[in-house]
N, C-alpha and C positions, 0 to 999 in steps of 0.2 A: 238735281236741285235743279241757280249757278249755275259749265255752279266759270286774247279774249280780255281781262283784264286791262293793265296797262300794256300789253304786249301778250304774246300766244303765249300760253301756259294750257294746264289742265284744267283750268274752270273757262277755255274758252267756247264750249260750247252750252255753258248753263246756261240755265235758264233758272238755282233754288237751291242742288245746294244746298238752292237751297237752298253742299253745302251745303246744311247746312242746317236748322237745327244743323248746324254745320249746314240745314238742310238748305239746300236751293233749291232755286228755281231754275230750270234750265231752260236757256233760249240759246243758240246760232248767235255768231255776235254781228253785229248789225251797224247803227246811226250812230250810236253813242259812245265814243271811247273807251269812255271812262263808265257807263252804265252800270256795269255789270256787279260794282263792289255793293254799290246804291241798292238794288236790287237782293241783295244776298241779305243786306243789313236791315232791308226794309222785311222782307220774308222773315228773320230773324225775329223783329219787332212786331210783327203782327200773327206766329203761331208761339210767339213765346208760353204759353202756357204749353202746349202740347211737346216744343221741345224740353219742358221740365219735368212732363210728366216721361217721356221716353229716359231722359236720363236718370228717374227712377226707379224703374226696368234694370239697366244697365247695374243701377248698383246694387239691386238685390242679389241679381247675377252674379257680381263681381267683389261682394264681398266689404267688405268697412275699412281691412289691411291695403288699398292699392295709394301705391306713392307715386308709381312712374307712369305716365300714361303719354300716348304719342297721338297727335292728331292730322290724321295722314287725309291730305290736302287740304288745310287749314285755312285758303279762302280769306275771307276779312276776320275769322276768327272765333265765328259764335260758336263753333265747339268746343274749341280751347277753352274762352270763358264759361260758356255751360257747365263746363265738366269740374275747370276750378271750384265753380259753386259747388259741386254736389260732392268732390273728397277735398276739403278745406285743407289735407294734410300734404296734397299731392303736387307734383310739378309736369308741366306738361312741355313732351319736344312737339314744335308746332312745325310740320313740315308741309313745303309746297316748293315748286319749282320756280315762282315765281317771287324773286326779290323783292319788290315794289310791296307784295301783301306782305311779307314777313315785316318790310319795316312799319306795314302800319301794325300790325299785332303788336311790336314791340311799343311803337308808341301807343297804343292803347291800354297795352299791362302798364305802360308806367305812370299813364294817368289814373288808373286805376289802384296805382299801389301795388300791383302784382308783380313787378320788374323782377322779383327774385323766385318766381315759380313759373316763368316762360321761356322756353327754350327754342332757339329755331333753325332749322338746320334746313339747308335750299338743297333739294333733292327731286330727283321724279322717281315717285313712287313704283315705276315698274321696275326702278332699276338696284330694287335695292335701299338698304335702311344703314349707311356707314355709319358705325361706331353705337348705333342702338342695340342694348341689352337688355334683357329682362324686364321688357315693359309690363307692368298689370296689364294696361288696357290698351289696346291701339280702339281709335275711332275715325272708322272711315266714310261721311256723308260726302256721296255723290259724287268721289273722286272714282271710285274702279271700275268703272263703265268707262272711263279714257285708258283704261290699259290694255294696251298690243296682247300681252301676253300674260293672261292674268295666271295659271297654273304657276308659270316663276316667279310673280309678282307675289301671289302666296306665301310662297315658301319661304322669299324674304320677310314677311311680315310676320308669319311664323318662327323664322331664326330669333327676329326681335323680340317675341315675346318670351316668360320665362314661362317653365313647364305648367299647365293649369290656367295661362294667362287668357285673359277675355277679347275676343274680337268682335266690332260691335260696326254692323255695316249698314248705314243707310242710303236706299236709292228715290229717284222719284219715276213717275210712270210715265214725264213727258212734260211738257211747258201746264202753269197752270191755266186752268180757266175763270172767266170772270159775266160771261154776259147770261143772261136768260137761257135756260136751257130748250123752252119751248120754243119752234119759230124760228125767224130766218136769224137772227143772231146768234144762237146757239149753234146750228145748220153751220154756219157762215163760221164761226171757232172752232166746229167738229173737221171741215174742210184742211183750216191750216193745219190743223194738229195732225192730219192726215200728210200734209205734203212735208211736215219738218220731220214725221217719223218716217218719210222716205228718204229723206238727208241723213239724219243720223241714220238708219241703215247703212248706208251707205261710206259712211266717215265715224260712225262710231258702232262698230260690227259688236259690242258688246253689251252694246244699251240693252237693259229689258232680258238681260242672262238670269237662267237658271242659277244662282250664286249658291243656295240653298247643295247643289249639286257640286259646281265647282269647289265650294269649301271641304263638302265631305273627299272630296278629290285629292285635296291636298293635306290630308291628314288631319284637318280641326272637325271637332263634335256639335253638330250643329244642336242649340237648343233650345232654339227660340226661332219662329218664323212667323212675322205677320205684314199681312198689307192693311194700312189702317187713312181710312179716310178724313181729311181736313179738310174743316167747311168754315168760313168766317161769311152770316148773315147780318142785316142790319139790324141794326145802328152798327156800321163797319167801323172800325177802328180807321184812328185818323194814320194817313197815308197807302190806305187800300188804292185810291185812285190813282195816286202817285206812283204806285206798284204798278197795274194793271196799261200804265199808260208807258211805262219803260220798258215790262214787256213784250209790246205791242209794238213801240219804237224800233225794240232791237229786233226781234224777229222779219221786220216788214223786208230790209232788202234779198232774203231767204226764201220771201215766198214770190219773186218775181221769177216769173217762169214756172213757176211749180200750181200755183193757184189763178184764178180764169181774169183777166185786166177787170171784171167787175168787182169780184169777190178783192182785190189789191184796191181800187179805188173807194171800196166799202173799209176795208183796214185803214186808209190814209185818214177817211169821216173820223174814226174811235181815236185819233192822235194827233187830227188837224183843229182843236182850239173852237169847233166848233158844237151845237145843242147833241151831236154825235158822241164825243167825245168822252173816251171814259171818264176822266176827270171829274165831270158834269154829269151825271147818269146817278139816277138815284136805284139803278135797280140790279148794281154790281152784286155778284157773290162770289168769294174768291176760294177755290177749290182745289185741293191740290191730293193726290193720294199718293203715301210714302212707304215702303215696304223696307223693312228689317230683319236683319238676320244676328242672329247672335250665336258666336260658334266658340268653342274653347279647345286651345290647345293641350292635347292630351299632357298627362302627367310622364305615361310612359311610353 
């Protein structure tokens, strides 16, 4: 995504997340302290149809019987909620390593009335799922691409599910894009995206894996695979510029050093308040492409 927050956790290098459909958006954390929740919820709000339609994927897959489901790095929450919507019968342990989002999920289930089907338990996902059993579903947007060691990472989340149980993994290919694709703006986006995917090379050695593989590796059946493109054109939904202008915020101290002092004074135009400036640009399209894996753990 997403998918760093109020302090280093596992979404601190999104950018979406996503997270998030859970899905985030993933950017380097950057200018804004606090940006990054903003972002995940704004991303949320604006492919919400397409996260609804994914989470009905998921429950063809997974069946009409699931009650337990875990939502492994749960971020500001949109999958926990998503997923509430779609088994009305279910509860979900809403896991992250980071206290701060657990307590807004919880304040958000109880404004929502959901207080008594959200669970949250502050964990990092490589290390392990204590005291989780027989989950239907785990859901994991944009969180295992931060994991050291995903083969054990696995296999905990494996222990967690029960036999047959559905694993439902969403990643994204990279921060989203937003400006013309012809031309030096596009030129100028294709650049950064270029220098942040030297970074995460770098610091996040897993971005952009094979999962498709790793899963079959750790014993779950993969049976579903796709990378599926998201495009919001105009009339954009309202807070597209809002989006485009946070990611662009947060990414910019990332790309000092990595990208040429032009191409950095041309990023400063698209979030310095002036006729540059995403905010104001009537010619945003905001693009993001998110690849899924849906694997189930054997029966025997």
């Amino acid at each position: 995504m997403a998918h760093e927050h109020q302090h280093q956790h596992q979404h601190q290098h999104q950018h979406g997340h996503q997270h998030g459909h859970g899905a985030h958006s993933h950017a380097p954390a950057a200018a804004t302290p606090n940006g990054l929740p903003e972002i995940l919820d704004l991303d949320a709000t604006l492919f919400s149809p397409h996260l609804t339609a994914l989470t009905g994927r998921i429950a063809c897959l997974a069946g009409d019987d699931v009650r337990n489901i875990v939502d492994l790095g749960a971020g500001t929450g949109t999958g926990t909620f998503a997923l509430l919507e779609r088994f009305p019968t279910a509860r979900v342990t809403a896991v992250d390593s980071s206290p701060a989002m657990l307590e807004r999920i919880v304040s958000a289930a109880r404004d929502r009335g959901l207080g008594d089907r959200v669970h949250t338990l502050e964990a990092d996902a490589g290390a392990g799922l204590p005291g989780v059993v027989d989950a239907d579903l785990v859901w994991a947007s944009a969180s295992l691409h931060h994991l050291d060691d995903p083969a054990t990472a696995l296999a905990g989340i494996s222990a967690a599910l029960r036999p047959g149980g559905l694993l439902a993994v969403a990643e994204v290919d990279g921060m989203p894009t937003f400006l013309p694709e012809g031309g030096e703006p596009g030129a100028l986006e294709r650049r950064c995206r270029e220098a942040l995917d030297g970074l995460h090379a770098e610091q996040l050695p897993h971005r952009g894996a094979d999962w498709g593989s790793l899963l079959a590796a750790a014993g779950f059946s993969v049976e579903q695979e796709r990378a599926e493109p998201w495009e919001l054109r105009a009339p954009l939904p309202e807070g597209a510029g809002r989006y485009a202008y946070l990611v662009f915020e947060r990414i910019r101290d990332n790309l000092v050093g990595r990208v040429s002092p032009e191409d950095l004074a041309a990023v400063d135009r698209l979030i310095g308040g002036g006729p540059e400036d995403v905010r104001h640009r009537d010619d945003l399209v905001v693009r993001s492409t998110r690849e899924t894996w849906m694997a189930r753990r054997p029966t025997t």
